[in-house]
BALUMBA-450048 format. One record per atom (N, C-alpha, C, CB): atom name; residue number from 1; residue in one letter; x, y, z. Coordinates in steps of 0.2 Angstrom, whole numbers, plus 5000, padded with zeros to 4 digits. Each point is the difference from the previous one (the first is absolute). Glycine has a CB too. Example, Ala and Ser with C-alpha at 12.3 -4.5 7.8 and 13.67 -1.06 7.14 Angstrom:
+------+-----+------+------+------+------+
! site ! pos ! code !   c1 !   c2 !   c3 !
+------+-----+------+------+------+------+
!    N !   1 !    a ! 5066 ! 4972 ! 5039 !
!   CA !   1 !    a ! 4996 ! 5006 ! 5000 !
!    C !   1 !    a ! 5004 ! 5006 ! 5000 !
!   CB !   1 !    a ! 4991 ! 4994 ! 5006 !
!    N !   2 !    s ! 5007 ! 5011 ! 4990 !
!   CA !   2 !    s ! 5004 ! 5006 ! 5001 !
!    C !   2 !    s ! 4996 ! 5005 ! 5003 !
!   CB !   2 !    s ! 5006 ! 4997 ! 4990 !
+------+-----+------+------+------+------+
This chain:
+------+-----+------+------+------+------+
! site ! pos ! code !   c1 !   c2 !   c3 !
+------+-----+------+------+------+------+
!    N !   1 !    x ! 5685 ! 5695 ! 5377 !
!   CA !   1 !    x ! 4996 ! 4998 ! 5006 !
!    C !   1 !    x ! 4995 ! 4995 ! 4999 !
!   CB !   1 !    x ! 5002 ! 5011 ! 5005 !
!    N !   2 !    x ! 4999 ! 4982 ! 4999 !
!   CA !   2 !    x ! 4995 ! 4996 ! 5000 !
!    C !   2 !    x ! 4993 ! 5000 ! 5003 !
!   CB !   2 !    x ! 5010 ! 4996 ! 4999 !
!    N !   3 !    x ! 4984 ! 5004 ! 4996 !
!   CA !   3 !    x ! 4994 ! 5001 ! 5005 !
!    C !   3 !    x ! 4997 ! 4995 ! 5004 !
!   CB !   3 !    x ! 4997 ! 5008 ! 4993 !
!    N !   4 !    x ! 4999 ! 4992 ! 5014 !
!   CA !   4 !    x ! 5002 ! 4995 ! 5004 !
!    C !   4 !    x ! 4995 ! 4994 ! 4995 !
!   CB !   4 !    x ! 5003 ! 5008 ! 5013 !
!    N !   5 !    x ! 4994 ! 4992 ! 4983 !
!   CA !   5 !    x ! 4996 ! 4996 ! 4996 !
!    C !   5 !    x ! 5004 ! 4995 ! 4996 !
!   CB !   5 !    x ! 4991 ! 5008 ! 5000 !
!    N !   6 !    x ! 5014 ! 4996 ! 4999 !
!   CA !   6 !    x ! 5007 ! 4998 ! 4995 !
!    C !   6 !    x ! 5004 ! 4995 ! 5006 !
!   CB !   6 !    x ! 5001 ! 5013 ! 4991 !
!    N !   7 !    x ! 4998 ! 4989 ! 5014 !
!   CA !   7 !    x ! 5004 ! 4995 ! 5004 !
!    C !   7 !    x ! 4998 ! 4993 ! 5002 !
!   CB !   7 !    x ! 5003 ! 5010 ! 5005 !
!    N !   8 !    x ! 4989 ! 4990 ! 4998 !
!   CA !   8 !    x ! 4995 ! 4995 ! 5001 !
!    C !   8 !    x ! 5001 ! 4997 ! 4993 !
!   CB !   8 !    x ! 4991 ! 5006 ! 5008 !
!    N !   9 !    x ! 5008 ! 4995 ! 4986 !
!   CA !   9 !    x ! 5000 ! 4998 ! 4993 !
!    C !   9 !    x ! 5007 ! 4996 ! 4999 !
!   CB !   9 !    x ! 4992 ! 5010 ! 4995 !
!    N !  10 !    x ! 5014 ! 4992 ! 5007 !
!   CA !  10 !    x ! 5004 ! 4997 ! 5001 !
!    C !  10 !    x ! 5004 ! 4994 ! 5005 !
!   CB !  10 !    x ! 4997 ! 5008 ! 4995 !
!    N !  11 !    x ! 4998 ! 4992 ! 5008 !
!   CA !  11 !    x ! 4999 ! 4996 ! 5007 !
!    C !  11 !    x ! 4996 ! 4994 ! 4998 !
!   CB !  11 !    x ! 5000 ! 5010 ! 5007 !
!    N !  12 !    x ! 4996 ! 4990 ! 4988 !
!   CA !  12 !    x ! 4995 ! 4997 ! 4998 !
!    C !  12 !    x ! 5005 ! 4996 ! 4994 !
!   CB !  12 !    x ! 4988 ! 5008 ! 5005 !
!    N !  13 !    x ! 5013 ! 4996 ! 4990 !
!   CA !  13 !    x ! 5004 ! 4998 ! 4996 !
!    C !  13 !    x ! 5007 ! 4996 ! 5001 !
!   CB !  13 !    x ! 4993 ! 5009 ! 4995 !
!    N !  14 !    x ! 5009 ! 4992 ! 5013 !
!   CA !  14 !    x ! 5006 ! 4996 ! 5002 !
!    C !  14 !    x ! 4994 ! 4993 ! 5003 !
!   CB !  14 !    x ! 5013 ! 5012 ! 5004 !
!    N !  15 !    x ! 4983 ! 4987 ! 4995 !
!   CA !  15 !    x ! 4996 ! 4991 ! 5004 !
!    C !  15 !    x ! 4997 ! 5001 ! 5005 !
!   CB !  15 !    x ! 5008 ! 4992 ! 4999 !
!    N !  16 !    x ! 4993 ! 5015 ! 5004 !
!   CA !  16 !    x ! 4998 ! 4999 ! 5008 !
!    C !  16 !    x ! 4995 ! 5007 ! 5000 !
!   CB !  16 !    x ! 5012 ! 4994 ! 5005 !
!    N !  17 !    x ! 4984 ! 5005 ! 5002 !
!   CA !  17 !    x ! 4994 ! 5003 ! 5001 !
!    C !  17 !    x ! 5001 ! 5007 ! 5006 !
!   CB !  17 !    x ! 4993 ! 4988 ! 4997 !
!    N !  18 !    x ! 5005 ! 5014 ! 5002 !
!   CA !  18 !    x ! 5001 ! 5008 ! 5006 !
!    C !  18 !    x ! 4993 ! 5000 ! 5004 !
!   CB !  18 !    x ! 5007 ! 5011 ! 4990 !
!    N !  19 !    x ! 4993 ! 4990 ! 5016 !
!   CA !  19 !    x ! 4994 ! 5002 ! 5003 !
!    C !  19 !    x ! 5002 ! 5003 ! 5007 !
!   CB !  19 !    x ! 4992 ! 4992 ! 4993 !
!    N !  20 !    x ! 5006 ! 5012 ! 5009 !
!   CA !  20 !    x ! 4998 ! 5004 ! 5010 !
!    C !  20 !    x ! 4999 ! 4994 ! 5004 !
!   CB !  20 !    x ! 4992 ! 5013 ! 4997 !
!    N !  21 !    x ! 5011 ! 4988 ! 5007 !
!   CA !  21 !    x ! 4999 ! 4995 ! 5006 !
!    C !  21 !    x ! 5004 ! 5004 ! 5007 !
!   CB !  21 !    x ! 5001 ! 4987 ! 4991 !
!    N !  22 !    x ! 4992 ! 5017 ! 5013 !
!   CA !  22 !    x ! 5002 ! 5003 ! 5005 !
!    C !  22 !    x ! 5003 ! 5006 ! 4996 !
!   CB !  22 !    x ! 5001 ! 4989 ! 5010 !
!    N !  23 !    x ! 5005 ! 5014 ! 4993 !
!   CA !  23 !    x ! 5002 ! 5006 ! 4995 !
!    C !  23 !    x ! 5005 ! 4996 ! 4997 !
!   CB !  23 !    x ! 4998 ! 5011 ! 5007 !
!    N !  24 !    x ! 5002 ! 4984 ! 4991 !
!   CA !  24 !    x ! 5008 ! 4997 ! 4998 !
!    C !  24 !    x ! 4997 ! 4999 ! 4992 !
!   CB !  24 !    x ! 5006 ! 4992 ! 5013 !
!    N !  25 !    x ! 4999 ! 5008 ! 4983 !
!   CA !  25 !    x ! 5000 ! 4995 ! 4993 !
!    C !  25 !    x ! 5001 ! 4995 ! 5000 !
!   CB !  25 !    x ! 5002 ! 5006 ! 4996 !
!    N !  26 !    x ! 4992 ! 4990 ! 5000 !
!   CA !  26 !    x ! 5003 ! 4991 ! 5000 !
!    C !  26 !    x ! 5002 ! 4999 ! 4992 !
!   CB !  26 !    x ! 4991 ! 4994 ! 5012 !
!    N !  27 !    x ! 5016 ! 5005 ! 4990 !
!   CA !  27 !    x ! 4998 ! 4996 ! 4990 !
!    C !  27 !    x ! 5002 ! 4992 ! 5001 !
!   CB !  27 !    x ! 5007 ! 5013 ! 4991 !
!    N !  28 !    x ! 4990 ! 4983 ! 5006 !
!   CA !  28 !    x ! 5002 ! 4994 ! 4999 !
!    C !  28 !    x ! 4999 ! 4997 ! 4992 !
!   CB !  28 !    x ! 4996 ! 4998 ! 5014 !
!    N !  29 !    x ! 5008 ! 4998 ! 4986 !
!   CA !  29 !    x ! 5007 ! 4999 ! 5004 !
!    C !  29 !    x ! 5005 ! 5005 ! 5000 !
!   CB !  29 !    x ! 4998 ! 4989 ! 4999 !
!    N !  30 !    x ! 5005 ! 5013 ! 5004 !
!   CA !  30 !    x ! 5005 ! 5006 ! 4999 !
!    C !  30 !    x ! 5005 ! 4999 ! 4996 !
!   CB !  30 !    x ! 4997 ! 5002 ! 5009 !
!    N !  31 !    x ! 5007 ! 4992 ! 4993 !
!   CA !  31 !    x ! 5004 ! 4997 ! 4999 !
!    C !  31 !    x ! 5002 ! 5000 ! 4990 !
!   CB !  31 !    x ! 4995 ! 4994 ! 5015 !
!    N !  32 !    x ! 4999 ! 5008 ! 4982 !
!   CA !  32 !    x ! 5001 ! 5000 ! 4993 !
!    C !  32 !    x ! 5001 ! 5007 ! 4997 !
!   CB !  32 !    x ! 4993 ! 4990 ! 5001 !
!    N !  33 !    x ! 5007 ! 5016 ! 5003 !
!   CA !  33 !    x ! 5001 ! 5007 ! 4997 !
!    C !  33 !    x ! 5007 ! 5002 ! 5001 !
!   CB !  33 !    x ! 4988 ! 5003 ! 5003 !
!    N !  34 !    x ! 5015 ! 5000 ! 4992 !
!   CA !  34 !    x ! 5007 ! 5004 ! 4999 !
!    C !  34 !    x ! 5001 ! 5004 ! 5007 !
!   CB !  34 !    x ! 4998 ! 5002 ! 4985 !
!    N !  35 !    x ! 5008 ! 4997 ! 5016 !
!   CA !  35 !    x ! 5002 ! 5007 ! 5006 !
!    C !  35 !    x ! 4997 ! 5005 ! 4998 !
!   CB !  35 !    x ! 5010 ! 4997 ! 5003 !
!    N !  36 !    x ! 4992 ! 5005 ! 4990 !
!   CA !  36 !    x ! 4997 ! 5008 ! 5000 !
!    C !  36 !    x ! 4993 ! 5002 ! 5000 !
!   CB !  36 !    x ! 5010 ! 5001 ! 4993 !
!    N !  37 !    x ! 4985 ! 4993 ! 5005 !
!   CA !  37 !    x ! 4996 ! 5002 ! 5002 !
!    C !  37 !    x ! 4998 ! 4999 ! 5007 !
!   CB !  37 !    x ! 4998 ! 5000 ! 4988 !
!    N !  38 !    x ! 5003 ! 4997 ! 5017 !
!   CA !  38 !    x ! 4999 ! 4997 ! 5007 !
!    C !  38 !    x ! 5004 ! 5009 ! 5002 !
!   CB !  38 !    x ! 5000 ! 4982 ! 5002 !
!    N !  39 !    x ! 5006 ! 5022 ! 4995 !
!   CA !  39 !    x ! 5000 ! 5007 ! 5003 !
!    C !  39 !    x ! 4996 ! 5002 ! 4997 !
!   CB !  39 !    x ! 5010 ! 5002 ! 5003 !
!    N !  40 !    x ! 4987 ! 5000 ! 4990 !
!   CA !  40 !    x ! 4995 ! 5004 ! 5000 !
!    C !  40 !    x ! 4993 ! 4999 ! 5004 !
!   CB !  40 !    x ! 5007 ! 5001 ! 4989 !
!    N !  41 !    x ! 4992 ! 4993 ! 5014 !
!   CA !  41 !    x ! 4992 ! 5001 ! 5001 !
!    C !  41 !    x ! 5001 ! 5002 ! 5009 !
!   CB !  41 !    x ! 4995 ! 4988 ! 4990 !
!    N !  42 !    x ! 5012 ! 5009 ! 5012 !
!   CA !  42 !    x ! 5002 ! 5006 ! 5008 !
!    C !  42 !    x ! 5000 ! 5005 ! 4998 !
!   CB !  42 !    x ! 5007 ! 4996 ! 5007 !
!    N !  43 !    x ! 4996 ! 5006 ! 4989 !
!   CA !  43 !    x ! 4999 ! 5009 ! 4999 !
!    C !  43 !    x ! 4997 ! 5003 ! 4999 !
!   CB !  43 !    x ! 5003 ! 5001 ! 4997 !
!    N !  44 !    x ! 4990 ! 4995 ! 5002 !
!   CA !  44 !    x ! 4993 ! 5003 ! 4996 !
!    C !  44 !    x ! 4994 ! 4998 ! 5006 !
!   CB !  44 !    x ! 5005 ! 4998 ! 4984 !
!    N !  45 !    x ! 4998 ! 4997 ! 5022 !
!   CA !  45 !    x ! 4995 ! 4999 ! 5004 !
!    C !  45 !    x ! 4994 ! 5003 ! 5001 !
!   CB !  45 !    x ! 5008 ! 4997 ! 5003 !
!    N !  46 !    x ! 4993 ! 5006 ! 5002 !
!   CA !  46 !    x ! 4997 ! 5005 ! 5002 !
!    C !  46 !    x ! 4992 ! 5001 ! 4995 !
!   CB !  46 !    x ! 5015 ! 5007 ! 5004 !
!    N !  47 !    x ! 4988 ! 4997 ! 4988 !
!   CA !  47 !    x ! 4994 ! 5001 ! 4996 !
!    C !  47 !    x ! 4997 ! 4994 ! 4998 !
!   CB !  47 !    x ! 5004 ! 5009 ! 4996 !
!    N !  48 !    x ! 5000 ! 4984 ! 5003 !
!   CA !  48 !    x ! 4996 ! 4994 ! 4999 !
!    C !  48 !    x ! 4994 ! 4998 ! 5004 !
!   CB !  48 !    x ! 5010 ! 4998 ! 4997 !
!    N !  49 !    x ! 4994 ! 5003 ! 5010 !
!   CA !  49 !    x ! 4994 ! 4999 ! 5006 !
!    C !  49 !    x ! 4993 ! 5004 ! 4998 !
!   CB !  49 !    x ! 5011 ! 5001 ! 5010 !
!    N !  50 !    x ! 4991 ! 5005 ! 4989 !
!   CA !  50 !    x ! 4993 ! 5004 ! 5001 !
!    C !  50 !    x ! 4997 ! 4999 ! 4991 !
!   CB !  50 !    x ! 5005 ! 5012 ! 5011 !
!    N !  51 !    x ! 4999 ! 4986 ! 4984 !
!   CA !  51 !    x ! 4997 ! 4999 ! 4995 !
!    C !  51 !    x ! 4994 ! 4993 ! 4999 !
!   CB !  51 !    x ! 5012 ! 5008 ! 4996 !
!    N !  52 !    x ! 4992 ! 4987 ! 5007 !
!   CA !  52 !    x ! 4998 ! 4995 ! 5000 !
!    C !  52 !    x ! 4993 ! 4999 ! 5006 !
!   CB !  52 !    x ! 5013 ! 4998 ! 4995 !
!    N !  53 !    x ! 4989 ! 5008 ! 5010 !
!   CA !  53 !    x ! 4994 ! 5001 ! 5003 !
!    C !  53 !    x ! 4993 ! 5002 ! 4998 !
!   CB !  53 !    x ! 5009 ! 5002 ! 5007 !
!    N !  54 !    x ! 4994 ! 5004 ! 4989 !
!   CA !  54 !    x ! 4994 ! 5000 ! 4995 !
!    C !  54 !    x ! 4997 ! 4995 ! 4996 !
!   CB !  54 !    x ! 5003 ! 5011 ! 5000 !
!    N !  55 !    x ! 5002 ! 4988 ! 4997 !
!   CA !  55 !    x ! 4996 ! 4994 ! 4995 !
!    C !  55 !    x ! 4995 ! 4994 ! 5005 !
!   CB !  55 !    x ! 5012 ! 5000 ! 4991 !
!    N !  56 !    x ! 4991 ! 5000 ! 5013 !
!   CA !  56 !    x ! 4994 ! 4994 ! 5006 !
!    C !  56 !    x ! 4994 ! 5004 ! 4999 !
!   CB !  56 !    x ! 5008 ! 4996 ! 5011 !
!    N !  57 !    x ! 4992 ! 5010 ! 4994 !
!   CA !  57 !    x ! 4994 ! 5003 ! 5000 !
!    C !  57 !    x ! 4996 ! 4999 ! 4996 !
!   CB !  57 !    x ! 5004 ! 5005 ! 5005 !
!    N !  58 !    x ! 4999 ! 4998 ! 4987 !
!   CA !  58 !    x ! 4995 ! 5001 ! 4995 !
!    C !  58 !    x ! 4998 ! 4992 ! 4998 !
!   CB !  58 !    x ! 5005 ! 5013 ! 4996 !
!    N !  59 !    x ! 4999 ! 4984 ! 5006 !
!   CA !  59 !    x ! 4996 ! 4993 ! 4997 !
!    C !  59 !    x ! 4995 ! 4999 ! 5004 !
!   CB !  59 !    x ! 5009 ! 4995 ! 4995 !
!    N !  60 !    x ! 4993 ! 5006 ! 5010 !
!   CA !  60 !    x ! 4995 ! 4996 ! 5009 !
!    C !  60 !    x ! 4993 ! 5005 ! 4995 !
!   CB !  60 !    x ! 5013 ! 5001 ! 5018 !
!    N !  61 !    x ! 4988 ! 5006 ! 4981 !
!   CA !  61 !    x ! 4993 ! 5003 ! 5000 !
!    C !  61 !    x ! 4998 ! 4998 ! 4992 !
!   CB !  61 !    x ! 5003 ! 5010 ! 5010 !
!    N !  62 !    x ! 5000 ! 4987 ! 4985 !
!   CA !  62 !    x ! 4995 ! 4996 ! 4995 !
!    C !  62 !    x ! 5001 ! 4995 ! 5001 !
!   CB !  62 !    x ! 4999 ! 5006 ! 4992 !
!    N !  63 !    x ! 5002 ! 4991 ! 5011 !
!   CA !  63 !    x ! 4998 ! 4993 ! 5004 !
!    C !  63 !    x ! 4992 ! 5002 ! 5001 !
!   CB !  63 !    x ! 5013 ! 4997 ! 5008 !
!    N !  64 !    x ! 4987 ! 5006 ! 4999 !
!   CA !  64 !    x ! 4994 ! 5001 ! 5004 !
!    C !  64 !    x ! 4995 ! 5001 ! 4993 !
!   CB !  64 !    x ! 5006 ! 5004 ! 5013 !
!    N !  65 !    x ! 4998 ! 5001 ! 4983 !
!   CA !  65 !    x ! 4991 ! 5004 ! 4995 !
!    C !  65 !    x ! 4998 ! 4994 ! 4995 !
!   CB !  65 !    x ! 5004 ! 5015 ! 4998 !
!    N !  66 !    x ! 5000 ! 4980 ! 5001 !
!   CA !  66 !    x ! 5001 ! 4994 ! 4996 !
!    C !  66 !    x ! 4993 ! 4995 ! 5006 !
!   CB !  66 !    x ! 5017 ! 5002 ! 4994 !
!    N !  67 !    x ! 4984 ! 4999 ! 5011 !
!   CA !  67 !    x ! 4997 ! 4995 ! 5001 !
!    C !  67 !    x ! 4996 ! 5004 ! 5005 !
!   CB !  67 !    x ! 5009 ! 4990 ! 4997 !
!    N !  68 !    x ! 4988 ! 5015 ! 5003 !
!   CA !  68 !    x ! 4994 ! 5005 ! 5001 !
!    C !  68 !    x ! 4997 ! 4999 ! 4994 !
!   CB !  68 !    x ! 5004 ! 5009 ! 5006 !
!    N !  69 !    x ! 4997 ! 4991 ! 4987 !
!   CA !  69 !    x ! 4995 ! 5000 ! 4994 !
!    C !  69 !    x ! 4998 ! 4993 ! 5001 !
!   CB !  69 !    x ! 5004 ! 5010 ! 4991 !
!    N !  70 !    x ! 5000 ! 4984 ! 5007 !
!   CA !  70 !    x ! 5000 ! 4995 ! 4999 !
!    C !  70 !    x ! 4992 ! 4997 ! 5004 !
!   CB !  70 !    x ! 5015 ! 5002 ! 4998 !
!    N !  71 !    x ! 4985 ! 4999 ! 5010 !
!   CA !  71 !    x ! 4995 ! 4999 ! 5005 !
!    C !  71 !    x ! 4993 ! 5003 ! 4999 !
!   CB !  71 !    x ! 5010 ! 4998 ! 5009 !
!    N !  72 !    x ! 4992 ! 5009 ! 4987 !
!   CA !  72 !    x ! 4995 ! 5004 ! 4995 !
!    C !  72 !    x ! 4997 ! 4997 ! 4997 !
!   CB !  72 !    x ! 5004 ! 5007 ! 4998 !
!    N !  73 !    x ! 4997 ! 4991 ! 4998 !
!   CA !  73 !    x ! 4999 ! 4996 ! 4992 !
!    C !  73 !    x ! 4993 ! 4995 ! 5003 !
!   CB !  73 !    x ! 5018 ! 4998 ! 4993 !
!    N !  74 !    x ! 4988 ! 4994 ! 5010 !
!   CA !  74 !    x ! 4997 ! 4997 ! 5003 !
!    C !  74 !    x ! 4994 ! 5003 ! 5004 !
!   CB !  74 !    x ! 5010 ! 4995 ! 4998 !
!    N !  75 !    x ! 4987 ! 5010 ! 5007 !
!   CA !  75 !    x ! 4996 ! 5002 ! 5005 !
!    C !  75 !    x ! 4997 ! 5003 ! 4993 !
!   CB !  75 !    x ! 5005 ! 5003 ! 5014 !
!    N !  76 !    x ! 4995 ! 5000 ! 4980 !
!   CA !  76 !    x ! 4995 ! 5003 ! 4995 !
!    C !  76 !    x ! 4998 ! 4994 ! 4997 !
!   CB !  76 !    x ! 5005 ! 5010 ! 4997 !
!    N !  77 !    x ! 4999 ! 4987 ! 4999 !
!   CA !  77 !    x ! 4996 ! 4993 ! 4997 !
!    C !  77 !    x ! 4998 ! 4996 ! 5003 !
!   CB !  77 !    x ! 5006 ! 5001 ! 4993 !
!    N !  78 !    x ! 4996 ! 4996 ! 5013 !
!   CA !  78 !    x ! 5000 ! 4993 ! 5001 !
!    C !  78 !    x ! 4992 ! 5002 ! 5007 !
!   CB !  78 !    x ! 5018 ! 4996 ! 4997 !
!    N !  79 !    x ! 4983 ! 5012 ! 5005 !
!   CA !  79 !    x ! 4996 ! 5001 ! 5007 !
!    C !  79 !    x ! 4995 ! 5005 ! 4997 !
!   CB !  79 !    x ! 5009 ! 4998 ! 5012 !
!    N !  80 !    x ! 4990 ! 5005 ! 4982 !
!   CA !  80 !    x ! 4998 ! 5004 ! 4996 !
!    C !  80 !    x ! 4999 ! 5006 ! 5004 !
!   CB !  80 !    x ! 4996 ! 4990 ! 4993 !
!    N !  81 !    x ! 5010 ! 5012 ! 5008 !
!   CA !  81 !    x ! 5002 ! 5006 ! 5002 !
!    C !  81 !    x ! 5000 ! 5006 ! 4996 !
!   CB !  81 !    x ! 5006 ! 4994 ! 5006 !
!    N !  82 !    x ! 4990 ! 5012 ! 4995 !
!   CA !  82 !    x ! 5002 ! 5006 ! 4995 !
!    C !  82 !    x ! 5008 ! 5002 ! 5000 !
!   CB !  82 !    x ! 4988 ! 5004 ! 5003 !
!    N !  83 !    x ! 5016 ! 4999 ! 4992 !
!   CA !  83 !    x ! 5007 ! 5001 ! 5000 !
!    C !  83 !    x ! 5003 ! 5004 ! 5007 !
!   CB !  83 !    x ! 4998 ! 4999 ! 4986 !
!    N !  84 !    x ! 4998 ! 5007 ! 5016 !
!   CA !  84 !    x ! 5000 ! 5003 ! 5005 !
!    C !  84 !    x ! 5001 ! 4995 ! 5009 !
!   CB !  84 !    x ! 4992 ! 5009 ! 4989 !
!    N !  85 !    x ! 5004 ! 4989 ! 5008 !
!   CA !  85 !    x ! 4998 ! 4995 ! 5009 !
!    C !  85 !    x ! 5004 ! 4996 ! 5000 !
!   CB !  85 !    x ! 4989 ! 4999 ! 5001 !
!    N !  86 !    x ! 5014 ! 4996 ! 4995 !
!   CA !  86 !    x ! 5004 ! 4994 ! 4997 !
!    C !  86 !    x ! 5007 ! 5003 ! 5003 !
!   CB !  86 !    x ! 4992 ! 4997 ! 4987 !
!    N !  87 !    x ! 5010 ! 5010 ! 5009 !
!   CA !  87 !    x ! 5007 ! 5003 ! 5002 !
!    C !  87 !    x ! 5000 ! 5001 ! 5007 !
!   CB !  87 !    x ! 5002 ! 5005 ! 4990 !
!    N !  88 !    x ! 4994 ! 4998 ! 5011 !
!   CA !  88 !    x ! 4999 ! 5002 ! 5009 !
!    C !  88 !    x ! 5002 ! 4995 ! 5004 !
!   CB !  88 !    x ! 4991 ! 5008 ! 4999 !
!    N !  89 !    x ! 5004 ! 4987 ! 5002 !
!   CA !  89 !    x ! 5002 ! 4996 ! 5003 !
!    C !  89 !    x ! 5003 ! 4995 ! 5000 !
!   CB !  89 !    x ! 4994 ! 5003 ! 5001 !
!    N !  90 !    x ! 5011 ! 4999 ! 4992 !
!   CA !  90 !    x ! 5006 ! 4994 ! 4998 !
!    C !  90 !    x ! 5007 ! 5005 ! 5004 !
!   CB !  90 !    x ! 4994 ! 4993 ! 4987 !
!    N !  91 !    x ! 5003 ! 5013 ! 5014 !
!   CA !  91 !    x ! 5004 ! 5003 ! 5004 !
!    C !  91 !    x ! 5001 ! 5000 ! 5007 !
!   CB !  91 !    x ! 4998 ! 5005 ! 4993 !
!    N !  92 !    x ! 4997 ! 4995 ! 5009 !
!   CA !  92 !    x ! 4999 ! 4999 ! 5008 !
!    C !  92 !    x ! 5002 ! 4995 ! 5001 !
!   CB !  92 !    x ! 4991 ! 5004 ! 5003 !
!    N !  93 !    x ! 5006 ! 4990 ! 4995 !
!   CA !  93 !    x ! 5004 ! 4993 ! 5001 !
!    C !  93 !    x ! 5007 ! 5000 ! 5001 !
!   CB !  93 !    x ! 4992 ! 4995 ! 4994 !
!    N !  94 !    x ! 5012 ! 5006 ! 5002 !
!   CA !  94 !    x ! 5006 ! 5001 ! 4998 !
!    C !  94 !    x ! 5004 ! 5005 ! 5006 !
!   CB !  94 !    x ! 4996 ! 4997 ! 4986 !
!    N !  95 !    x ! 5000 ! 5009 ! 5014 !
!   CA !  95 !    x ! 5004 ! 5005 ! 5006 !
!    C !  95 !    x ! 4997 ! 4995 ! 5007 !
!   CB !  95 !    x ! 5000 ! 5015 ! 4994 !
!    N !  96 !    x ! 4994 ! 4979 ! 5008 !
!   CA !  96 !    x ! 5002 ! 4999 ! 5005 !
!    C !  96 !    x ! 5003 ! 4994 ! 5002 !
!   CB !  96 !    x ! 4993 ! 5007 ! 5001 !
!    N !  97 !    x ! 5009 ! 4989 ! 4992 !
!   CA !  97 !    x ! 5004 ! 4995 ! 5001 !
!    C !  97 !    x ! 5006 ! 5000 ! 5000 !
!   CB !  97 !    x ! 4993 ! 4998 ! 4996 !
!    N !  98 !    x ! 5011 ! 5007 ! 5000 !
!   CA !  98 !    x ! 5006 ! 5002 ! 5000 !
!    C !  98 !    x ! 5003 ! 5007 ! 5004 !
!   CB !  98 !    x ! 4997 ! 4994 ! 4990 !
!    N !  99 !    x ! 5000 ! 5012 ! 5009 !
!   CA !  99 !    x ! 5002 ! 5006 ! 5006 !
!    C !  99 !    x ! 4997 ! 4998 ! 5009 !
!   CB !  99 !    x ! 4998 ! 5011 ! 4988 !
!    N ! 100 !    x ! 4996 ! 4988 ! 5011 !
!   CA ! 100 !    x ! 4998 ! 4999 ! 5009 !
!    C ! 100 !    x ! 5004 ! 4994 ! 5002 !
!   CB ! 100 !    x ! 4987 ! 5005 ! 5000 !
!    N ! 101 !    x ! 5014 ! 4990 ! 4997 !
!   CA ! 101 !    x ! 5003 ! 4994 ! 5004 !
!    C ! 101 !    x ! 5005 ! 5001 ! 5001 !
!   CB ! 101 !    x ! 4995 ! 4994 ! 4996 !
!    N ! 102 !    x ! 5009 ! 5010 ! 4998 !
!   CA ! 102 !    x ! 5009 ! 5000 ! 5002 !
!    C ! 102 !    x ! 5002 ! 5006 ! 5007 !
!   CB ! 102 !    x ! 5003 ! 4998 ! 4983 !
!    N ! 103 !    x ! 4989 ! 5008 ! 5017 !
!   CA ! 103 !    x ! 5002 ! 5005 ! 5005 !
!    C ! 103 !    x ! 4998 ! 4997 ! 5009 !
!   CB ! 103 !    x ! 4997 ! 5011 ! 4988 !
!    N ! 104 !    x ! 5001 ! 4982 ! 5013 !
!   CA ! 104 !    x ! 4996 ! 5001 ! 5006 !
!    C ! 104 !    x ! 5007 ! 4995 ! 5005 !
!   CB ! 104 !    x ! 4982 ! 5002 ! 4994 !
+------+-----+------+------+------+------+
């Protein structure tokens, strides 16, 4: 049994890129992968979808903590922020730049 990391890895290792678009798979260029593996990755849809979905999220969320400390750093040193105050309000910033704007 091929694990779905083993499929992406071979997808990658045939030239071309995998990514979610709406519920669909996109690989480009397509046109470069074996039949057998273009059945294996129909076969295995379904979990790609949801695997590949996770992997978004988890990056989307060290994305965000990447660039929560980062605005830290800067608000400590640069605004001589205690570590405490610096994070917090590199937090707020961030939840109201990125969560309230995308909810209203």
């Amino acid at each position: 049994m091929t694990s779905l990391q083993e499929l992406i890895e071979a997808v990658h290792a045939s030239g071309a890129t995998i990514r979610i678009e709406g519920s669909d798979l996109k690989i480009k260029p397509a046109g470069v992968l074996p039949p057998e593996l273009k059945a294996r990755l129909r076969e295995h849809k379904p979990d790609l979808l949801a695997f590949l979905s996770r992997q978004s999220v988890m990056s989307d969320a060290q994305d965000s903590w990447e660039w929560i400390a980062e605005r830290a750093a800067i608000m400590e040193i640069e605004g001589g922020l205690n570590r405490n105050e610096a994070n917090h309000r590199a937090f707020m910033l961030w939840y109201r730049r990125f969560v309230e704007a995308n909810h209203r």
